[in-house]
N, C-alpha and C positions, 0 to 999 in steps of 0.2 A: 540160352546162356544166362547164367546168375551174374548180371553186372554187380551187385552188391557185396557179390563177395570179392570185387575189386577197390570197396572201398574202406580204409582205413582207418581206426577212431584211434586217436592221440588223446589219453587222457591228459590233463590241462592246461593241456593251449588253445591260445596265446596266455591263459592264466586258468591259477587255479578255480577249479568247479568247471570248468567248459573241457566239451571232449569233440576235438575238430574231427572233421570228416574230410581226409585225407583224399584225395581225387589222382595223386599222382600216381600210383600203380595201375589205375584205371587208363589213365593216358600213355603210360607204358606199354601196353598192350593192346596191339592191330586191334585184335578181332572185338576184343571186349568195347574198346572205342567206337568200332564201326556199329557194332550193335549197337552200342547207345547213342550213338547219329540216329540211326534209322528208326529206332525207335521215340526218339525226339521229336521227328517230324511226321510219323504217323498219322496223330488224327488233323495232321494241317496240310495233305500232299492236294488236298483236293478245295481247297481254301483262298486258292490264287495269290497265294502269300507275294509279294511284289519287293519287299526287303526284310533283313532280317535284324535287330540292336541286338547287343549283349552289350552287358555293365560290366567297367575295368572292374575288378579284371583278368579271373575267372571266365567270366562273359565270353569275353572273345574267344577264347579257343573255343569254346562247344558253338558258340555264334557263328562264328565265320565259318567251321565246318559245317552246320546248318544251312549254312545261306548255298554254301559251294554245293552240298546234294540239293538243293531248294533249284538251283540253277538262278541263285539271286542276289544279289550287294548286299553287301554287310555295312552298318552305324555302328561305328562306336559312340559309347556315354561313358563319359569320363569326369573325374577329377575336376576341379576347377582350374584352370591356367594350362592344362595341356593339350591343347586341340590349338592348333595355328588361328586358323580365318573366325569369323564373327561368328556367335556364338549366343544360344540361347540357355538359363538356367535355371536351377526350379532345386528348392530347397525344402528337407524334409527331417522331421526331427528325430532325433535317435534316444535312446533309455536318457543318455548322461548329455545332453546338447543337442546341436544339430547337425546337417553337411549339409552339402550341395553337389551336384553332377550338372556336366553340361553338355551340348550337342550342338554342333554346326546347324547355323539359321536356315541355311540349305540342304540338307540332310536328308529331308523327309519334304514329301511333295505333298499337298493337301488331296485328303481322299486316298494314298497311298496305302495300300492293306501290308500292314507290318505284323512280324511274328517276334515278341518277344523273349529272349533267353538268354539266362545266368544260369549257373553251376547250383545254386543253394538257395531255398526259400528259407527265410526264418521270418522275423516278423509283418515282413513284405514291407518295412517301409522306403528299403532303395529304390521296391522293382515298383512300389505306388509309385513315388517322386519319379522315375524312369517312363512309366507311364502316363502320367501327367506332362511331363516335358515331351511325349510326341504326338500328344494328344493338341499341343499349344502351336503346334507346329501342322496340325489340320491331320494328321495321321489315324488311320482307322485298323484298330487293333484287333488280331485276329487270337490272338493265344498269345498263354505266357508258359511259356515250356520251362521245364528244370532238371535237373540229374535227380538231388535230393529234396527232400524238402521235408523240413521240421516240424510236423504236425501237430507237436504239443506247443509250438509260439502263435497259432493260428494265422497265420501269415495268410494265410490261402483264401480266407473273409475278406480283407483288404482288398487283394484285388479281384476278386467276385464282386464285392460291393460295387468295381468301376463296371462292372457288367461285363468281366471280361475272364475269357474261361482257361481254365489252369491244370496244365497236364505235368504231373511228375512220376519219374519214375520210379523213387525209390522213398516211401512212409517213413521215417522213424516216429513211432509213436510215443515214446516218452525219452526223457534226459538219458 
């Protein structure tokens, strides 16, 4: 199955010159969904993946269904202020500023083999800050899986560079 041709480009949004990649007709559809589970967790079935993060929050929906075929608990990384209990955070800079994401101090157990997954690589600086934050927390990263991912922002150096290996399924090679 051609998952890609479930997904959508919206020319300029959220603004003009950006063409979003639309995910929603993808999650419309059983089988096109189920295949890209399955194919998300491929090269990590045999990896003893132990839990699974996705980042608000996109993240979660391919995460949590990741974790549910992983047969394994899903983290959320979130926003600042919306997680309850104590929390650890890790800040990363963006084109125009910065943000931050954060994660329950108990979340991730040291030595724990995590698989990490968002919906969309672009510059890799959430999914770096994201892995950093459960890196901090003693966490041993196993892959950083994705739907899409934007080949032309190099995102995919970033977090190679953390030594940590990166499975997407769908190139877009240039804007």
């Amino acid at each position: 199955m051609n998952i890609e041709s479930f997904i959508r480009d919206i020319p300029d949004f959220p603004k003009p010159g950006i063409v979003f990649k639309d995910i929603t007709p993808l999650l419309g559809d059983f089988k096109a969904l189920r295949e890209t589970i399955l194919k998300l967790i491929c090269p990590f079935v045999d990896k003893d993946v132990e839990v699974v993060t996705g980042v608000e929050s996109r993240g979660f929906i391919f995460g949590t269904a990741v974790a549910e075929r992983l047969g394994v608990g899903f983290v959320p990384i979130r926003k600042p202020g919306k997680l309850p209990a104590e929390t650890v955070s890790q800040s990363y800079e963006l084109e125009y500023g910065s943000d931050t994401i954060e994660v329950h101090a108990d979340a991730i157990k040291p030595g724990q083999k995590v698989l990490m997954v968002d919906d969309l690589l672009a510059t890799g600086g959430t999914m770096g800050a994201a892995c950093d934050l459960v890196r901090k927390l003693g966490g041993e990263i196993v892959g950083a899986a994705f739907v899409i991912e934007l080949a032309f922002l190099h995102g995919r150096s970033l977090i190679e560079d953390k030594g940590i290996p990166v499975h997407s399924l769908i190139q877009v090679a240039g804007e």
